[in-house]
N, C-alpha and C positions, 0 to 999 in steps of 0.2 A: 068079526070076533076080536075082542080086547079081554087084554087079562088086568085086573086092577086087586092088587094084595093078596093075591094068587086065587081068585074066581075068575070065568072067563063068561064075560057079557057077550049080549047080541046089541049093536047101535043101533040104528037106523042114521041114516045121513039122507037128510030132502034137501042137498043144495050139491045138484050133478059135480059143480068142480071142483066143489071142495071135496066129494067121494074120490074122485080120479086122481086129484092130488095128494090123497092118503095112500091111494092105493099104489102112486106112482114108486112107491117107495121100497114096494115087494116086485116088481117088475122082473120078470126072468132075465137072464144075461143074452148076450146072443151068441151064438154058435163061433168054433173057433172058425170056418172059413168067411165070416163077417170081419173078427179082427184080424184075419191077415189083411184081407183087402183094406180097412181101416186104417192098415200101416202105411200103405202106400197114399192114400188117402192124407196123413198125417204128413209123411213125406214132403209131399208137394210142397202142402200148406207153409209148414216151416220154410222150404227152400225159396219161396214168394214173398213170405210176411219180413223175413230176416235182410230183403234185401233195401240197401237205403232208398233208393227210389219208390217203394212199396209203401216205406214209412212215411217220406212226404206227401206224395198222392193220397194214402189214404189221411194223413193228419188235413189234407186241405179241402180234402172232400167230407169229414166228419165236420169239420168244422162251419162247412155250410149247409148241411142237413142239420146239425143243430140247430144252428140259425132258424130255421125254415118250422122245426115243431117245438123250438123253445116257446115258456110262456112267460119269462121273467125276466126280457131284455137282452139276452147276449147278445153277443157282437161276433160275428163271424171274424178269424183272424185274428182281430187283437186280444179278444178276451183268452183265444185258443194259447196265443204264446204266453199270456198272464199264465196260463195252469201248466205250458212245460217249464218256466222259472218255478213255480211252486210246487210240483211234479217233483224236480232234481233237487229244491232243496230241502224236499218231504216236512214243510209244515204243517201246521196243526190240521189242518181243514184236509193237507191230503191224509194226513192219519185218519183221519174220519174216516176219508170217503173209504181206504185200504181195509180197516175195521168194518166197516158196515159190508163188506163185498162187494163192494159199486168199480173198483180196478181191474184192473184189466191185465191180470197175472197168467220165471226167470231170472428162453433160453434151450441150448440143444443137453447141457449137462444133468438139470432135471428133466429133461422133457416128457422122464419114461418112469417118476416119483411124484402123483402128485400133493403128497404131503409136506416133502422139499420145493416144489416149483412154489407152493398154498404162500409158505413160508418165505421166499422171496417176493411174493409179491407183496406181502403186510411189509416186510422190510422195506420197499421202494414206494408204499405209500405212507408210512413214516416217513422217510425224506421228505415226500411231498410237503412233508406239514399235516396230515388227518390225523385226527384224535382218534383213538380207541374206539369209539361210537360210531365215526363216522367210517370206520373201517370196516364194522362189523355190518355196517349198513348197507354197504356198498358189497360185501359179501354176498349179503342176503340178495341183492339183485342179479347174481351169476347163476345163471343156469349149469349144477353139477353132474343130473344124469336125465333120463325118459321121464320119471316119473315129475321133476321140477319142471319140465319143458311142458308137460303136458297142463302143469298148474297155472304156468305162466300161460298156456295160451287161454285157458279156462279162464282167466283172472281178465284177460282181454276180451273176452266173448261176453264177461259178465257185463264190464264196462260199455260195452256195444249197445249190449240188449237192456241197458239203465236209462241209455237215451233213446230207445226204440220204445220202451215203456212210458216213456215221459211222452212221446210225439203221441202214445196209443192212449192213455191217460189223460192227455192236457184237454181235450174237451169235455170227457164228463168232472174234471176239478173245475171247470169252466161253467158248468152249468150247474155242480152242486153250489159253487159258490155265488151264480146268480139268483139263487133260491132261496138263499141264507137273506140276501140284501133286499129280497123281495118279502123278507118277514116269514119266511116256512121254518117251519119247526128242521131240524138237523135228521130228524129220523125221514121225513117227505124229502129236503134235497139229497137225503142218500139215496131214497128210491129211484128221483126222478135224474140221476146221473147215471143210474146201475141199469134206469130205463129205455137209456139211449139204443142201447144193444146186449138185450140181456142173453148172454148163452148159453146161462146153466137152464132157462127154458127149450124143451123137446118134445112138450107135446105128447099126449097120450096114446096118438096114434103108434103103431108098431112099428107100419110101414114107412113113417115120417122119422120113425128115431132110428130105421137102418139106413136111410136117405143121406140124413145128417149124418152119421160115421163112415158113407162110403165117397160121397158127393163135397170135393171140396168146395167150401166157400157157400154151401147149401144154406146149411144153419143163418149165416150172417143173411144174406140173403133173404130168408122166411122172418128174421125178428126185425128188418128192416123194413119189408113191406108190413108187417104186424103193427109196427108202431106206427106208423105214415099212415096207415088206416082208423088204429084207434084215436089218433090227434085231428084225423078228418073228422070220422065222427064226435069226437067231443067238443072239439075247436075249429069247425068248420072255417067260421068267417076269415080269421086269421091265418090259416093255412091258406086259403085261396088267397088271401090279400100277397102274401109271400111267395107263394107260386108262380103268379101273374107276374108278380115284378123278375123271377127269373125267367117266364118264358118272354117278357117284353125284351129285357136282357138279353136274351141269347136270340130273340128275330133281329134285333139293332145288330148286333154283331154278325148275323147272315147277313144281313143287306150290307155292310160294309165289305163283308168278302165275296161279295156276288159277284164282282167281275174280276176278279183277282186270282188270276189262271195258278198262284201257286197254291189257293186253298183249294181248289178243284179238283187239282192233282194230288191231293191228300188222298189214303187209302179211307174205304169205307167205314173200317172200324175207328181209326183214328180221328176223323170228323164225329162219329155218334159217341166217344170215350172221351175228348176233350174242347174245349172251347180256345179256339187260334188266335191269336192277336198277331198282326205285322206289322212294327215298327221299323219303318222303313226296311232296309233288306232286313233285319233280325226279326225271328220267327220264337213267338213264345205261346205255350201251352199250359191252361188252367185243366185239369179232373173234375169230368161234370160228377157229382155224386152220383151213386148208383140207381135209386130207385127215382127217386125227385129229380134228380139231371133227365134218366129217360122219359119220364110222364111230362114235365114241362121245358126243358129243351131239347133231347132228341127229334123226339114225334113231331112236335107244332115245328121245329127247322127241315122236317123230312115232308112233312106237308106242305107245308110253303113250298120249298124243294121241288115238289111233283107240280103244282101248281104254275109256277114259274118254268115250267118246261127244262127245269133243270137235272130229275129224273123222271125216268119212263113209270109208267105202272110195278113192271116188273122189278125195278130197283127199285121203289118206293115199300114193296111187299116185301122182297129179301132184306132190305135194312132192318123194317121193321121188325119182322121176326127175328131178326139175329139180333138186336138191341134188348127187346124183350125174354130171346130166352140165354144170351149172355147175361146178361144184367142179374136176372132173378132166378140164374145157375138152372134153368129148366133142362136140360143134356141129362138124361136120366144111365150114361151108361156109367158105371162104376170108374175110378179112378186107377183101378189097377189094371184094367183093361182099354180105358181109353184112350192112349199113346201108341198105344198096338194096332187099336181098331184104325186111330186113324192114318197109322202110315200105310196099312193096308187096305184099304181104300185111296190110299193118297190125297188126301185130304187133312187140311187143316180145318175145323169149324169154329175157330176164334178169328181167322183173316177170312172167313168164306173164301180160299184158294185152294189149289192143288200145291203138294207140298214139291212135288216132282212136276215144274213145267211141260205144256207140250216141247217144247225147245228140248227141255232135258232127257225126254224119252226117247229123243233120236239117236240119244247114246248112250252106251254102256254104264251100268248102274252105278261103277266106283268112280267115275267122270260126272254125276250129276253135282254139279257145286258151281257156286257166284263167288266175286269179291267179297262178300260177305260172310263166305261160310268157313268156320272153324277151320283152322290148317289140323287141327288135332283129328277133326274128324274127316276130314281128307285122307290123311294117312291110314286111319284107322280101315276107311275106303277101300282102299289102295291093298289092306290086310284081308280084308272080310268079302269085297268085293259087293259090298253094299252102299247104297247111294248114300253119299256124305251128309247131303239135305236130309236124309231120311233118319239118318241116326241123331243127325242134331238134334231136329225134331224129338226125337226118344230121349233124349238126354234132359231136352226143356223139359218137355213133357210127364217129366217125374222128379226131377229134381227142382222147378222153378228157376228165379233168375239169378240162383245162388249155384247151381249148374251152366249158366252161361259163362258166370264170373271165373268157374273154375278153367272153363273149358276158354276163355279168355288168359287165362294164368300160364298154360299150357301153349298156348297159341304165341305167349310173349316168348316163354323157353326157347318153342322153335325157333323161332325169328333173331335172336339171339345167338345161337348156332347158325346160323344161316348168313353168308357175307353181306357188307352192305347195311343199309338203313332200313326200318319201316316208316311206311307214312306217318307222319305227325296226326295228331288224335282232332278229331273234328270233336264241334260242343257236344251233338246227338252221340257220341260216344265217352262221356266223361261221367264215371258215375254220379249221382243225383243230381250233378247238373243238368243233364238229358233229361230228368224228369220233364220239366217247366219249361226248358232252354233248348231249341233246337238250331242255333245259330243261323248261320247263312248261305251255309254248301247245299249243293243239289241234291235233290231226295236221291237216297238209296232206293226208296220204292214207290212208284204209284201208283194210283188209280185205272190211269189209260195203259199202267202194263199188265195188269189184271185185265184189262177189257182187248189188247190185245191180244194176247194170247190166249182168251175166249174166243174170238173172233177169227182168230189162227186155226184153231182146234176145229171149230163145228163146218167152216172151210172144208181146211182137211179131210175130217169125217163125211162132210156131202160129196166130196169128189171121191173119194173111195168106196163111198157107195154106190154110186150111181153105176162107175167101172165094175163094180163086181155083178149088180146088176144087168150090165148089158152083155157081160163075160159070160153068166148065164144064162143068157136069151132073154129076160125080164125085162124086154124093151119099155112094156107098156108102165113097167112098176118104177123103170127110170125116167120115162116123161113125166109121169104124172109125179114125181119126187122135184123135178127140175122144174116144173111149173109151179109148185108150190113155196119151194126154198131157193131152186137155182138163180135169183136175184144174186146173193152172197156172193157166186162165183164170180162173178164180174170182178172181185177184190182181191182173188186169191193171187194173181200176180203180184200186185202191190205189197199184200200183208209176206209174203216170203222173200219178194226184194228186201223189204225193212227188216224182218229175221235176220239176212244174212247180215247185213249193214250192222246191225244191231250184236249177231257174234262178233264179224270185225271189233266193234269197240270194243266188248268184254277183253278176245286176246288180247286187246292195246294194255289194258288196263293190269291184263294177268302175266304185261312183259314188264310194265312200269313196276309192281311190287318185286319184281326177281330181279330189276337194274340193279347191281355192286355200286357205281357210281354217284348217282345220286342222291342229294340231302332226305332229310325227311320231309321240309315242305317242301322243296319240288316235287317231291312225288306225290304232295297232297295236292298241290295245285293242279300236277298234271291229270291226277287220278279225279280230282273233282271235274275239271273240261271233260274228261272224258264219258262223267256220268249225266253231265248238262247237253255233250251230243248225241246220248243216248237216248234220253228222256224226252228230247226235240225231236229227235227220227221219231219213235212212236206215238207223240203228241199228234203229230204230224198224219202219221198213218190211220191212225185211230179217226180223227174228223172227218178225213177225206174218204174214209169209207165208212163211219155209222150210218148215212145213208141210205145201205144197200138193205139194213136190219132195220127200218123202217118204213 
């Protein structure tokens, strides 16, 4: 029903999308407990997208998905930093693309006057020689009360978020402006830059449009596989030609890391999330894009992978899956409960780990913490009496990496108060440089300590069962348990010798940070030996008994 000069017609509409899209427009709102959860939702999102490393990775990964269903020549990279110069310096073409909606929008005598202090001081910058102007200039840049301080920091966040625009922006000005040089009309290269990733698209469905406001990173997710699909079907041959050459890409760069025990030791998500180069000891990381990186090099590297006896069946299937429903945000639980569900569970499902080690369970909840965990949540620990790892976790887990920063902030305070030096900063901890750069210190984390304290754990559990078992008479349920699994125990001395060996170094490592004496690179030096004969003990342990699990 339409009213036109105040009668109201009946249409008829025979073209389904164009009805859904008329209709989308009367759409009921949704309930207020949709937009609380939304908020949190919201939360994340900003506390991720805000931070600089976010910005690169994603400007490097957009910029090779463009590549991949552009039809009009772009150039992965160069053409990308072509659009953040023309981005920041908002010429014409980016007016275009902003107009059409294709961007991606962000002394002790006065001491206690300060009208007499105001006034000594213009008097002492007359001295100086400043003009009237340049006096009043200089005024204006003193922060007088809350409300200027609050301007000023506003004024700073704007400028942040004008080059986070520009890095978010530089490839669809990159690709409207390949569209222009390919002879398209201005109205087609605004579409087809606004088409890279359109999000005011939501789809009719109801269930898909509370997905998208509870599920972060859903949306982008849905309008990425949306497009990578419609570019197949329209532009098949090109799309494959493109593809191939990244999954040839990314097999060449397996076979080069195939025997090269420090890409091995890489965590599982970190091999299927980015592409490793080692130049000699330096260790650099490119961001496979999201959809296109997983379809042609995660999968064809996780096959070869399983192929090469390099994983089992059962890592081949857990990669997958986790590649697949990280990637394309498939975790259907809401955002404001997610960070809850998983510390209760203990469980991270972005590392496939336990957030609380077996190691960590042997001790008291406000003692579960590494070198690596916030001193801020330490204490907080130490107040609540809740595992430091687990609260981090909750902290990430809603705020993104814009909550690490903080709790990094916090972390400097203490140590500041605290006598003595902290360790000098390795590359993997310098913001955005850690994006791409993870220098040449020994992993914080690997592979083989995941699969250690796997390996530790289901140990443990077999021997605890079998005892309890034979505790009550269940002799027959414990042979037949030991016949089946009791291979593993053969290992359990080994993997708890290397446990202890393996705390020994942590406390070395947890006396080296509290040393008063020491510089800040000696303690880096020492603190890194320390995590290179850490990573050696269970490298170690790990081979000498995968074995028993075979």
């Amino acid at each position: 029903m339409v009213k036109l000069e105040g009668e109201d017609y009946m249409i008829r509409v025979e073209d389904p999308d164009l009805y859904r899209a008329m209709t989308f427009f009367d759409r009921k709102p949704v309930s207020a407990m949709v937009n609380v959860a939304a908020k949190a939702k919201r939360l994340l999102t900003a506390g991720v997208t805000a931070s600089p490393e976010f910005m690169l990775r994603n400007f490097l990964r957009d910029s090779l998905s463009s590549w991949a269903i552009s039809k009009d020549g772009f150039r992965p990279v160069i053409d990308s930093i072509k659009g953040v110069k023309k981005t920041l310096a908002m010429d014409g073409s980016t007016i275009d693309v902003m107009f059409s909606g294709a961007s991606f929008l962000g002394g002790y005598v006065n001491g206690n006057d300060p009208e007499a202090m105001a006034d000594t001081v213009r008097k002492s910058l007359r001295r100086k020689g400043m003009t009237p102007e340049q006096i009043a200039r200089y005024e204006k840049s003193i922060i007088r009360n809350a409300a200027q301080a609050k301007g000023v920091v506003a004024n700073v966040w704007e400028k942040y978020n004008r080059y986070g625009e520009a890095l978010e922006n530089a490839n669809r000005e990159a690709v409207y402006a390949a569209a222009i040089k390919a002879g398209k009309s201005h109205a087609q290269a605004a579409f087809e830059s606004k088409d890279l990733m359109d999000f005011s698209m939501l789809g009719a469905s109801r269930t898909m449009q509370v997905m998208t406001q509870l599920l972060p990173f859903f949306n982008a997710r849905v309008q990425g596989l949306g497009k990578l699909t419609r570019e197949l079907r329209d532009n098949p041959r090109a799309i494959a030609k493109r593809a191939g050459m990244i999954t040839a890409a990314s097999l060449a760069l397996l076979a080069a890391n195939w025997d090269d025990e420090r890409y091995e030791e890489l965590p599982d998500w970190d091999k299927d999330t980015n592409w490793h180069f080692f130049v000699g000891d330096q260790h650099f990381r490119i961001p496979k894009p999201f959809e296109i990186g997983v379809m042609f090099g995660t999968i064809p590297e996780r096959i070869v992978r399983a192929m090469g006896d390099k994983d089992t069946g059962a890592q081949f299937g857990k990669a997958v899956a986790r590649a697949i429903g990280d990637t394309f945000a498939l975790n259907p639980t809401p955002q404001i409960v997610k960070p809850l569900v998983e510390a209760a569970f203990n469980y991270d499902t972005f590392r496939g780990a336990p957030i609380d080690s077996p190691q960590d369970l042997a001790v008291k909840a406000e003692a579960r913490y590494n070198e690596q965990t916030s001193l801020l949540m330490r204490e907080l620990g130490e107040l609540t009496g809740f595992s430091p790892k687990q609260l981090e976790h909750l902290v990430i887990g809603y705020t993104g990496t814009m909550g690490s920063y903080v709790m990094a902030a916090a972390d400097g305070l203490i140590r500041a108060s605290r006598p003595g030096e902290s360790a000098s900063w390795r590359a993997d901890e310098i913001p955005l440089v850690k994006a791409v750069y993870r220098g040449t210190g020994p992993a914080k984390s690997t592979q083989h300590m995941e699969e250690f304290y796997r390996m530790l754990n289901e140990v443990n559990q077999l021997k605890r069962t079998v005892d309890q078992y034979r505790s009550e008479g269940l002799t027959d349920k414990a042979r037949e348990l030991l016949e089946e699994q009791g291979g593993i125990l053969k290992s359990r001395r080994s993997l708890s010798r290397t446990q202890q060996q393996v705390r020994v170094v942590r406390n070395k490592i947890e006396l080296i940070q509290r040393d008063r004496t020491l510089t800040a690179e000696e303690k880096r030096r020492r603190i890194d030996e320390m995590l290179a004969r850490r990573n050696d003990l269970v490298y170690l342990a790990v081979n000498k008994n995968k074995a028993n699990w075979e």
